[in-house]
GUTOR-202554 format. One line per field, with one value per residue: x, y, z of N, C-alpha, C in turn; residue number from 0; residue in one letter. Coordinates in nm, 4 decimals. Layout:
BEGIN
n_px <- (X  ...)
n_py <- (Y  ...)
n_pz <- (Z  ...)
ca_px <- (X  ...)
ca_py <- (Y  ...)
ca_pz <- (Z  ...)
c_px <- (X  ...)
c_py <- (Y  ...)
c_pz <- (Z  ...)
seq <- (NUM  ...)
type <- (A  ...)
END
This chain:
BEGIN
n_px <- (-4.2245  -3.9871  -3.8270  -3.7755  -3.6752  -3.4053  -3.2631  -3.3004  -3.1722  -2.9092  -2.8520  -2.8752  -2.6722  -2.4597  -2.4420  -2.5348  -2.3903  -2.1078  -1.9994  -1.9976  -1.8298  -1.5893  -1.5891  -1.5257  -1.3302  -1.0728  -1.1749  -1.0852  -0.8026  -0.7349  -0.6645  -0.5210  -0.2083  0.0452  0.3959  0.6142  0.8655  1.0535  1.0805  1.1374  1.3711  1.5125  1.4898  1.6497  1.8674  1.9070  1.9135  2.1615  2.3496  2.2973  2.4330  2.6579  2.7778  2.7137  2.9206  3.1406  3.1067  3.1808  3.4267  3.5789  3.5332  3.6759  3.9058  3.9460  3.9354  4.1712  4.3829  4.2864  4.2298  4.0548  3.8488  3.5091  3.2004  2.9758  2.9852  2.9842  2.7578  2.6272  2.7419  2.5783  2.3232  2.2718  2.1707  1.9817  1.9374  1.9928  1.9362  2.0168  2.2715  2.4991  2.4706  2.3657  2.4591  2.6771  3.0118  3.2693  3.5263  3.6202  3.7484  3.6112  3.5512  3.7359  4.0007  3.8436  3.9697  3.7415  3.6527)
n_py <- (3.9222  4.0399  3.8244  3.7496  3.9820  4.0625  3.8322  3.8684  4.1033  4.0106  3.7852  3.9524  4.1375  3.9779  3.8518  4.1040  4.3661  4.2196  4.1519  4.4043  4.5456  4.4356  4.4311  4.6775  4.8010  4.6022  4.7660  4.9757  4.9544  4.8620  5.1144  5.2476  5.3977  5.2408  5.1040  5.3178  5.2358  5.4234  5.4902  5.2681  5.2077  5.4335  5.3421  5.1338  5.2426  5.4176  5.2161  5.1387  5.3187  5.3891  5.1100  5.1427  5.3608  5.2615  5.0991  5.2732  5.3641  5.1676  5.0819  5.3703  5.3546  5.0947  5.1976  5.3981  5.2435  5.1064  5.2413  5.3548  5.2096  5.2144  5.3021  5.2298  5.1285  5.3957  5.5383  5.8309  5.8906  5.7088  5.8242  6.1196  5.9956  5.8424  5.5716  5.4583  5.2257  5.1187  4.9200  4.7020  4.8349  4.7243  4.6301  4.3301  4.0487  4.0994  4.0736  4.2477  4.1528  3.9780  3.9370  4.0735  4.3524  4.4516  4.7677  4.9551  5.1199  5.3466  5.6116)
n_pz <- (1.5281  1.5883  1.5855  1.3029  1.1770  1.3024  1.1881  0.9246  0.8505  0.9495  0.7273  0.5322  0.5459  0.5292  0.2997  0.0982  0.2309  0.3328  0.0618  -0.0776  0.0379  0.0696  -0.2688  -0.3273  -0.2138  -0.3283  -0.5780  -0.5198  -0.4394  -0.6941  -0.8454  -0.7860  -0.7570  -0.9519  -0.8906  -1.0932  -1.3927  -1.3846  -1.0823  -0.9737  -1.0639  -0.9043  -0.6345  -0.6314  -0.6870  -0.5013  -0.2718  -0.3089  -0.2910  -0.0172  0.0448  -0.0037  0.1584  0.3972  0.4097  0.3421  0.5786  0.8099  0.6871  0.7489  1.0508  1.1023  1.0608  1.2248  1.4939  1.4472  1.5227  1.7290  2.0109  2.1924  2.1128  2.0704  1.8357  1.7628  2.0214  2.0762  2.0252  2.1987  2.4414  2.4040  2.4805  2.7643  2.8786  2.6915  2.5263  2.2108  1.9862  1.7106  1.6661  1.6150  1.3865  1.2726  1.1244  1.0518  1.0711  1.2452  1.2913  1.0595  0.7536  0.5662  0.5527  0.3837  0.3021  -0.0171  -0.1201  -0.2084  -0.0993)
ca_px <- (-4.1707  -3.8441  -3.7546  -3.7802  -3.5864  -3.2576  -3.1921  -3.2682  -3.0519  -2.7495  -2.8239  -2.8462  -2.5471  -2.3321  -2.4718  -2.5389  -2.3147  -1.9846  -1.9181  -2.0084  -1.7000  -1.4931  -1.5056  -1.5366  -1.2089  -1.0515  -1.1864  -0.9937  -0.6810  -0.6930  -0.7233  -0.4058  -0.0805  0.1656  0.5574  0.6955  0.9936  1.1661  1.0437  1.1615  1.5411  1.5584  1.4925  1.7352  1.9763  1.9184  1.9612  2.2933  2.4163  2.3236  2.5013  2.8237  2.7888  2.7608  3.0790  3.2638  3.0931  3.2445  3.5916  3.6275  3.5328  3.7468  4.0734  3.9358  3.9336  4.3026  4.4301  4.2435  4.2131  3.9456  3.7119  3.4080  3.1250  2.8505  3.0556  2.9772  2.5882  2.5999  2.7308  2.5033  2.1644  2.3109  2.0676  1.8817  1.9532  2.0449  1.8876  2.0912  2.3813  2.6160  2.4166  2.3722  2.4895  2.7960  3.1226  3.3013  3.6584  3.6077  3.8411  3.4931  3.5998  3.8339  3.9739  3.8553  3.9363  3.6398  3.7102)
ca_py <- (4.0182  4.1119  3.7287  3.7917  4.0796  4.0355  3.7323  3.9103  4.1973  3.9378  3.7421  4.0913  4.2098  3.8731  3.8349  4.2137  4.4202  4.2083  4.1871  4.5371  4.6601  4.3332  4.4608  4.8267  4.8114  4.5666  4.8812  5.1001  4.9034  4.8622  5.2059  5.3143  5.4403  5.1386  5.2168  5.2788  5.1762  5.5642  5.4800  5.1186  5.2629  5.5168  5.2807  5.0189  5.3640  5.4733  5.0830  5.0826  5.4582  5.3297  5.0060  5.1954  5.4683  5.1930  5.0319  5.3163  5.3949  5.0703  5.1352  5.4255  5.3073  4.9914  5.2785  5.4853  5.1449  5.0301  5.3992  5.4153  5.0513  5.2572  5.3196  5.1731  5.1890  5.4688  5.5966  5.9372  5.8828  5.7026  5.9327  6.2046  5.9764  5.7817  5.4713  5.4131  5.0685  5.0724  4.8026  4.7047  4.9204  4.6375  4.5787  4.1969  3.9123  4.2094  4.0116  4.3222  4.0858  3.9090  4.0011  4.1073  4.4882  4.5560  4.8358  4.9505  5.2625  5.4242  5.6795)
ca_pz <- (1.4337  1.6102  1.5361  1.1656  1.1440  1.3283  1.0979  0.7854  0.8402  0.9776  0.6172  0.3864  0.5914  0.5285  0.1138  0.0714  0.2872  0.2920  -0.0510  -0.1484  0.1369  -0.0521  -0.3881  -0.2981  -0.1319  -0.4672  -0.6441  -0.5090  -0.4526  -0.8156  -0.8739  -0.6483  -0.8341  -0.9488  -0.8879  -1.2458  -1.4000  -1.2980  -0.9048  -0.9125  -1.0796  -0.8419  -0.5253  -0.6444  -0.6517  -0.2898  -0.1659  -0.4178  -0.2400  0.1511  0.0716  -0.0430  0.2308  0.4920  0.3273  0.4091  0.7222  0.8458  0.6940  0.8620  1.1781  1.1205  1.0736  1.3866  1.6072  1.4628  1.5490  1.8601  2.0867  2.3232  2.0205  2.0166  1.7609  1.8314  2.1578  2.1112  2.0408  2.3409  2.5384  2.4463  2.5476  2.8336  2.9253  2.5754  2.4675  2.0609  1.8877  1.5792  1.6647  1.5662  1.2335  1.2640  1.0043  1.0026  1.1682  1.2489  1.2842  0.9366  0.6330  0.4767  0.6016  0.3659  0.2440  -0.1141  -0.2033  -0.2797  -0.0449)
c_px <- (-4.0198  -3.7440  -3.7018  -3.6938  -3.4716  -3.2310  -3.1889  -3.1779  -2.9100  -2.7486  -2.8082  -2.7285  -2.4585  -2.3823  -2.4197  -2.3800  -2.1336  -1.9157  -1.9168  -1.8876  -1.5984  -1.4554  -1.5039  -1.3065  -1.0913  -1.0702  -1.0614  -0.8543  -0.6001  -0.6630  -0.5864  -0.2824  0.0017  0.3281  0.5585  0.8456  1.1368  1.1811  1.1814  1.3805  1.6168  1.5578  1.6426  1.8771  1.9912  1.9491  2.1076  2.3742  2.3967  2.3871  2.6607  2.8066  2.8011  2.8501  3.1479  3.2333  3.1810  3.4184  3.6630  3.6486  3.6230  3.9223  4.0963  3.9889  4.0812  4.3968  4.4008  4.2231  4.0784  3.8210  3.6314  3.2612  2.9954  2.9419  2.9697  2.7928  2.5181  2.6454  2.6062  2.3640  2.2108  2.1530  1.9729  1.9917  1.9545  2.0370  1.9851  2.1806  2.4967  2.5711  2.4544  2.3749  2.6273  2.8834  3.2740  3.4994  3.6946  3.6953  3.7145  3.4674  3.7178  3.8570  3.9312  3.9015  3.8959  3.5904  3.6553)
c_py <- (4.0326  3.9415  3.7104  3.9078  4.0913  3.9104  3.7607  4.0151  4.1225  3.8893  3.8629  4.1323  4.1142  3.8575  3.9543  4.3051  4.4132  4.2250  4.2743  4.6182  4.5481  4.4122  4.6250  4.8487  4.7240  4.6902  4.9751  5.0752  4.8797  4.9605  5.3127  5.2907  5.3362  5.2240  5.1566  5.2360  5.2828  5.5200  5.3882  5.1461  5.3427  5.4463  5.2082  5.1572  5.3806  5.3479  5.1068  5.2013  5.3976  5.2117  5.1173  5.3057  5.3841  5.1280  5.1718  5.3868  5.2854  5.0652  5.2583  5.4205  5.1597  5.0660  5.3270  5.3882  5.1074  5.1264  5.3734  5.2708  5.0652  5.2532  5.2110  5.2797  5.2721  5.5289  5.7573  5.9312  5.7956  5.7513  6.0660  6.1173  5.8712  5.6783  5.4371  5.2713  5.1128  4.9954  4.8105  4.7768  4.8518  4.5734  4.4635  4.1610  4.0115  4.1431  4.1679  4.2609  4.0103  3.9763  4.0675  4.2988  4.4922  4.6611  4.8649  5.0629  5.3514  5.4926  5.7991)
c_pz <- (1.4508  1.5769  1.3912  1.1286  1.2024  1.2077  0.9394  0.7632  0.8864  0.8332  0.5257  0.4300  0.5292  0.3588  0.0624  0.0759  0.2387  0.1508  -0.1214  -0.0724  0.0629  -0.1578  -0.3890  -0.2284  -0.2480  -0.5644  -0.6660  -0.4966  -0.5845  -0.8957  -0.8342  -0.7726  -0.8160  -0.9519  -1.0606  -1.2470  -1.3436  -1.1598  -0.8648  -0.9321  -0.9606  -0.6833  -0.5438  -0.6564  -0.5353  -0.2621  -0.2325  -0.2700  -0.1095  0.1815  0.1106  0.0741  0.3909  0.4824  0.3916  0.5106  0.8083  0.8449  0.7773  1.0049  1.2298  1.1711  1.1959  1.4833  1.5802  1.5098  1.6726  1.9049  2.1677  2.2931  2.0221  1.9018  1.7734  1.9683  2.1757  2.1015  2.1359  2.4741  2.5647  2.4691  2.6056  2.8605  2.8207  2.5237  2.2837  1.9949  1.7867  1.5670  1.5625  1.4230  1.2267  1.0817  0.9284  1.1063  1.1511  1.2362  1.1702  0.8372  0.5467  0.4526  0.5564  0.2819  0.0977  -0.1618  -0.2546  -0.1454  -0.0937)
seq <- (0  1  2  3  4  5  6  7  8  9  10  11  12  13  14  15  16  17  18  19  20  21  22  23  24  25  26  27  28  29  30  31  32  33  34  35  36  37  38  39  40  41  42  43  44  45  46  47  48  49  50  51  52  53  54  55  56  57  58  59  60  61  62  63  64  65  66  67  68  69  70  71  72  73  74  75  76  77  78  79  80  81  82  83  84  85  86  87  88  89  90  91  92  93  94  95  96  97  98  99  100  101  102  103  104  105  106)
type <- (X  X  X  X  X  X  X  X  X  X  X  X  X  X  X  X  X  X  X  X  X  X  X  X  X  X  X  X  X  X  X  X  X  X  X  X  X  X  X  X  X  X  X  X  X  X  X  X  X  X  X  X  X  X  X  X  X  X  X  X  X  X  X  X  X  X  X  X  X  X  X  X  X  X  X  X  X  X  X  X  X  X  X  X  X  X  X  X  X  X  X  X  X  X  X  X  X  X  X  X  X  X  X  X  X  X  X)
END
């Protein structure tokens, strides 16, 4: 008996089972709020505004460092949490010595 019934509940589970949690889950994925065209405007705004805000985060910190020789970038937020490491401080594929830092005026 008990040979007969483990193998029919592994086959109803793998026929039955799986594809009722498959399209159950397709269901509902289909079912889930698309971004509209307001969402998708208003993202491509915020990336537009954190470009330009890191643009002249950079300029300023380019003026601070030609003013000041001592300045480095982040100094004071690594002073107050001494021994934390800063991933991405230096915002890679960013050549901080490059003519690519300059000023614009939008200030």
């Amino acid at each position: 008996m008990e040979d007969i019934i483990v193998p029919l509940i592994a086959i109803t589970s793998i026929f039955i089972g799986l594809p009722w949690v498959i399209f159950h889950y397709i269901t509902k994925w289909k079912q889930a709020p698309k971004i509209t065209d307001e969402d998708e405007r208003l993202l491509d705004e915020m990336y537009n505004l954190a470009r330009r805000l890191e643009d002249r985060l950079t300029t300023v910190e380019r003026i601070v460092a030609a003013d000041n020789p001592d300045f480095r970038v982040g100094f004071a937020a690594d002073t107050a949490r001494p021994g934390l490491d800063r991933p991405g401080m230096d915002r890679p594929g960013r050549d901080r010595t490059s003519d690519s830092y300059r000023l614009e005026g939008r200030m």
